[in-house]
N, C-alpha and C positions, 0 to 999 in steps of 0.2 A: 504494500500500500504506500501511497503517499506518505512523506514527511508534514507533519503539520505542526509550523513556526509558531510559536509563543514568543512571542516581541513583547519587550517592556521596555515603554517609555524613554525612561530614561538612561538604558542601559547602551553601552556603547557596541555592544557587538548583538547581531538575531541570534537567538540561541534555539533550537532546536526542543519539543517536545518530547520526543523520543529520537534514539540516535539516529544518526543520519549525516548528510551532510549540507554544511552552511551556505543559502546562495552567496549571501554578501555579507561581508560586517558592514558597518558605520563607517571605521577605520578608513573603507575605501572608497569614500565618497567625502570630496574634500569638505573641510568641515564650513564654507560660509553656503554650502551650497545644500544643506540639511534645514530642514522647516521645521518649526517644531510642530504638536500637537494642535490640530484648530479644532474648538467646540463648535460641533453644528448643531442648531438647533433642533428638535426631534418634532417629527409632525408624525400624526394619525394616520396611517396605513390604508390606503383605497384597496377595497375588492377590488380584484384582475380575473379576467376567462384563463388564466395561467396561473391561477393559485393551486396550489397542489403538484404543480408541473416545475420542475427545474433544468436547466442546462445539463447536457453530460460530457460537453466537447468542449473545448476552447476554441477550436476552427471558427471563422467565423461565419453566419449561416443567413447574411444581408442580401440581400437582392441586390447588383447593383448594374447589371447587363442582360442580354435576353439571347436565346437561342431557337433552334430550330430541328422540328421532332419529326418534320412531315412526312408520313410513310412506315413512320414506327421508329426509335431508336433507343438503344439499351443504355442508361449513362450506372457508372459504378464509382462511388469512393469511399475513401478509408477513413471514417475516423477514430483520433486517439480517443479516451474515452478520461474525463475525471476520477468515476469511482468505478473501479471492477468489479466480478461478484454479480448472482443474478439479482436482476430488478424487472420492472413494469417499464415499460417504453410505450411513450406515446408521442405522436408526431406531429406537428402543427404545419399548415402552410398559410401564403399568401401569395396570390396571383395579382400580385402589383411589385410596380419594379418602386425601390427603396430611394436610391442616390441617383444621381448624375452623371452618365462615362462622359470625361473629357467636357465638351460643352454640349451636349444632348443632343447631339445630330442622329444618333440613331435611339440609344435610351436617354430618359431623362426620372426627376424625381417625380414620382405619383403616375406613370403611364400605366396604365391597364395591361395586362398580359393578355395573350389568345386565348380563347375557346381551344380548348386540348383536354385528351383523354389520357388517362390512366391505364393501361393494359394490365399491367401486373405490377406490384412493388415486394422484395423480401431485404431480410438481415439476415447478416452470420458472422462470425467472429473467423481473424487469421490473422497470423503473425505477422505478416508483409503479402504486398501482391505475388512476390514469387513463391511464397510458401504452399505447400500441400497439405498445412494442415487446419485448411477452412472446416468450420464444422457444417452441419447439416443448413440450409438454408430453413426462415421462419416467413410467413405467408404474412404479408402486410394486406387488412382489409380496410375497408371502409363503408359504415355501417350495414359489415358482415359482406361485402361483397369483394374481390378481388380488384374488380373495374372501376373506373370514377372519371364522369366529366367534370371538366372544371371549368367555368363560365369565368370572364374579364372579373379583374379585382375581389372574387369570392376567396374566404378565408374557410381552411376545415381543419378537422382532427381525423386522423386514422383514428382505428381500432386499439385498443391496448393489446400487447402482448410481451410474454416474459422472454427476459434473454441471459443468459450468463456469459460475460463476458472475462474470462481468464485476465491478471495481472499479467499488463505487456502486449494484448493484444488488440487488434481494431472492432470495433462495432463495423462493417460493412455493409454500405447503404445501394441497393440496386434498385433502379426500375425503368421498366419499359413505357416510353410517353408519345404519344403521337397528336403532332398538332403544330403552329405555327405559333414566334414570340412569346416563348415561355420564358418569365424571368428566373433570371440563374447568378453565380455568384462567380464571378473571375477569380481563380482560386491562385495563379500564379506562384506554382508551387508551394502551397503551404500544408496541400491535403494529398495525397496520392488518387488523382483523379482521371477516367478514363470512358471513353465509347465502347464499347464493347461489337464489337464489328461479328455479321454475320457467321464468321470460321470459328468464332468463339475468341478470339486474339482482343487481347487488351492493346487499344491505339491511345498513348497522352491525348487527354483533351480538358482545356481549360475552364472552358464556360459550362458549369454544371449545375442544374438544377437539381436544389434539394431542400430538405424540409427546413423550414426558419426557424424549427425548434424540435433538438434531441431529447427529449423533453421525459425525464424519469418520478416517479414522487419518491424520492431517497428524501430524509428529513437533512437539514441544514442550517446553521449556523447563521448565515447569511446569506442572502443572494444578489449579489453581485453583475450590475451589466456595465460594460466595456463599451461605450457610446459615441465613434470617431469617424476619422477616414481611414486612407491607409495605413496608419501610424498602427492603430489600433488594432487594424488586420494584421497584420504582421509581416505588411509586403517587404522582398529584401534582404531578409534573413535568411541564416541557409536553410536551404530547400528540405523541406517533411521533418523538419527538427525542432516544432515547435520552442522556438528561441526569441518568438516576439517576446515583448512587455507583458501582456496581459495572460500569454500562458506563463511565465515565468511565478506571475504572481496567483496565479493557480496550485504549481507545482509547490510552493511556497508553504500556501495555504493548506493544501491537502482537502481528502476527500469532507470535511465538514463540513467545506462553504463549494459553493457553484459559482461558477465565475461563466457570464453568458458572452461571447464576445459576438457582436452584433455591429462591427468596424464594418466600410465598406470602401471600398479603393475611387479614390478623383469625388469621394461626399464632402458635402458643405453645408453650414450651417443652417446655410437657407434651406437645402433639401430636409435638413432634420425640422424647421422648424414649422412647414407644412402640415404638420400636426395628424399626418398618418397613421396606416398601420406601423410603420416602424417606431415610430414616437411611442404607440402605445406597449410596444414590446418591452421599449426602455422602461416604462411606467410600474412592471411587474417589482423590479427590485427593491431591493432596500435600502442597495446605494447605486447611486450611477455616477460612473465617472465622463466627462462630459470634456472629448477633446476634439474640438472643431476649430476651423478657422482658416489653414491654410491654404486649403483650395480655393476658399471666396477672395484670397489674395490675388491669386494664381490667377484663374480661370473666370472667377467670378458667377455672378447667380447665374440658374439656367436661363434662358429669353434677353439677355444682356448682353451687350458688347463689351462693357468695362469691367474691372476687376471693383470688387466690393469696398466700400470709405471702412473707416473705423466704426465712423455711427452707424452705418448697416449691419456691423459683425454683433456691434455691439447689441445693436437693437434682437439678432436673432439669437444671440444667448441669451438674452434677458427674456424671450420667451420660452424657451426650451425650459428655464429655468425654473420659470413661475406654471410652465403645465408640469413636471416632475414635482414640483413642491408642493402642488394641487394633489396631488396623488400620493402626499407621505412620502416619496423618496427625500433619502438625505446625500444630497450635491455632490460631488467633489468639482472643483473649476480647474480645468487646465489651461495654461498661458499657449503661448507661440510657441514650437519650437524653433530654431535657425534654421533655416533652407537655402541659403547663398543666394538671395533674393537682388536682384537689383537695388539702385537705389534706394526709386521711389516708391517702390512695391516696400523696400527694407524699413523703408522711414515711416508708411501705415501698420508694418508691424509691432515696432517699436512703442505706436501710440496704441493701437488696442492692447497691450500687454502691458503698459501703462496705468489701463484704466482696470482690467479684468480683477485685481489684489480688492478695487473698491466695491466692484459689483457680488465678488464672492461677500465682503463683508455686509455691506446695504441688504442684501436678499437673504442671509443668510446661511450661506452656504463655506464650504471649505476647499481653499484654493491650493495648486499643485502645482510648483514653479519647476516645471521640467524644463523649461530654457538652461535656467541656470545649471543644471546637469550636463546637459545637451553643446551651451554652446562654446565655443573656443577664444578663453578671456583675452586669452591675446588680440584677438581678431572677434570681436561683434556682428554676430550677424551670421559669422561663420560656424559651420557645422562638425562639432570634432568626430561624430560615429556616423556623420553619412546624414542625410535632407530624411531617408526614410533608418533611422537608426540601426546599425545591426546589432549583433549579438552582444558587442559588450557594452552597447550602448544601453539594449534594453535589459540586461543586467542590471546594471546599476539605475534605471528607472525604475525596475519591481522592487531592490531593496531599498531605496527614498521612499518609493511609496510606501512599504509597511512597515518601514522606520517611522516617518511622520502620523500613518493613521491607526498604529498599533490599539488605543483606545478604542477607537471604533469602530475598530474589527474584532475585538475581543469582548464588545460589552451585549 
């Protein structure tokens, strides 16, 4: 099983619950650049159509491109799994695309997915794709049927069914979909994902449709969603080795808390603040961490030719903020990270990361200066582990963060 960290405050190094080994101390994360403890205030807990239901992946399971099934097509991936050990699996979807690729030329945030059918969906557990030792396949239905249409922007649940999934190995997710602009998730190596071609051969393929939620009733600690762009996805890092941020601080955490990552590659604030089904996903947890921003620099809103002011980034966190708050989650705010940004792109960063310390305080919330992790004191603006951070970068993000918010993951 997982290691699960017991952080105290004020101690200088993560210490470990049971043995195991330390992601990070304190020690290696220079010391102006550690936050201490922020009190968030506690709000009253909204009913969710996801209570009962928690994450079992770290992968992240956004919508944020769309594919094509026409004629029938078998799509397969692997994921790691939080807790091993059998449990209930239930599966959620949404036939809307989540985020924005690039500037929306072909997807954007809120587009309706196709009219597409369901032929068949199963699970089964395997060590790796090349391994021989997949277990028997489990028959995914929906209300009790093997098949299912699925109409523009409609949301459902599979069937429940039990699975055991061995310490070390994948839940594998298969199904055969027919139909045209099915929104899918551009995995870009994070998941071991594939088409499965008529000879039976596994072909890499990227853009892959799958459920929005791994979705177990294991009891938990907390539950935890992971609420960004790519940062949050884990684009970047190396390939199938969950070494983003958000699994790190998973692995950290250990099987008591669920940690949903729901990051989507080229999303921006403006798409989260649309107030969709992906917004309402965010709304199940308890905490959400809340890292938007760079793309509305970049690329800017969807329907837009410019890159997003301060007061627009600002104005769509400050909603994001107040519908999570509406809903009993408790905040975390994260700043800008450096992206070797241009000037003048550099200089509206500068100023909403500025303002982002007062808005966590003003609303409420509790703020997460990964900048200062992230960027290269020497050089401002500059990025020392990479625009999309890799592994030791997000290293030392998962151990800041449960340095800093060790209270409020442990109360």
């Amino acid at each position: 099983m997982k290691k699960i960290i017991s952080i105290l405050l004020f101690c200088t190094l993560l210490m470990t619950a049971c043995s195991g080994n330390i992601l990070e101390s304190s020690a290696d994360i220079p010391e102006t650049q550690l936050q201490t403890e922020t009190e968030i205030i506690p709000a009253k807990k909204q009913t969710s159509i996801f209570d009962g239901h928690v994450s079992n992946t770290v992968i992240s399971t956004g919508n944020n491109y769309m594919t094509d099934a026409k004629g029938g097509k078998t799509f397969r991936i692997y994921f790691p799994v939080e807790a091993a050990g059998k449990l209930e699996y239930q599966f959620y979807f949404s036939n809307t695309v989540d985020s924005t690729w690039e500037r929306g030329r072909y997807t954007y945030a809120g587009k309706s997915g196709g009219n597409y059918q369901i032929l068949n969906a199963h699970i089964w557990t395997a060590s790796s794709p090349d391994s021989d030792d997949a277990s028997e396949p489990v028959e995914i239905t929906f209300d009790g049927s093997p098949e299912k249409t699925v109409s523009p922007d409609e949301t459902f649940w599979s069937d429940a069914v039990s699975l055991a999934v061995p310490e070390g190995k994948y839940l594998v997710w298969e199904w055969t979909l027919d139909g045209e602009e099915i929104p899918c998730n551009r995995m870009t190596e994070l998941a071991y994902s594939y088409i499965i071609n008529t000879d039976g051969t596994a072909e890499y393929y990227m853009d892959i449709p799958c459920p929005q939620l791994i979705g177990t009733n294991r009891n938990v600690r907390k539950k935890i969603v992971c609420f960004g762009d790519s940062i949050t996805q884990g684009a970047q890092t190396t390939p199938y080795a969950q070494n983003f941020w958000a699994a790190k601080l998973s692995e950290s955490l250990g099987s008591d808390y669920a940690v949903w990552n729901i990051g989507c590659g080229y999303a921006r604030a403006s798409d989260a603040a649309l107030s969709g089904n992906w917004l309402e996903r965010a709304k199940s947890a308890d905490i959400v961490t809340l890292a938007f921003g760079t793309n509305d620099l970049i690329v800017g809103q969807y329907g837009q030719r410019n890159s997003s002011s301060a007061d627009e980034i600002e104005g769509w966190l400050r909603t994001l903020i107040q519908e999570l708050k509406n809903a009993g989650c408790q905040v975390i705010v994260f700043n800008l990270p450096p992206f070797d940004l241009e000037e003048q792109t550099e200089n509206v960063r500068k100023e909403i990361n500025s303002r982002i310390p007062g808005i966590a305080e003003e609303t409420g919330c509790a703020f997460f200066d990964w900048n200062a992790l992230l960027e290269n004191p020497d050089e401002p603006g500059k990025a020392l582990y990479g625009g999309h951070p890799d592994d030791a970068g997000c290293k030392i993000i998962a151990a800041a963060f449960l340095e800093q918010f060790s209270v409020l993951l442990e109360s």
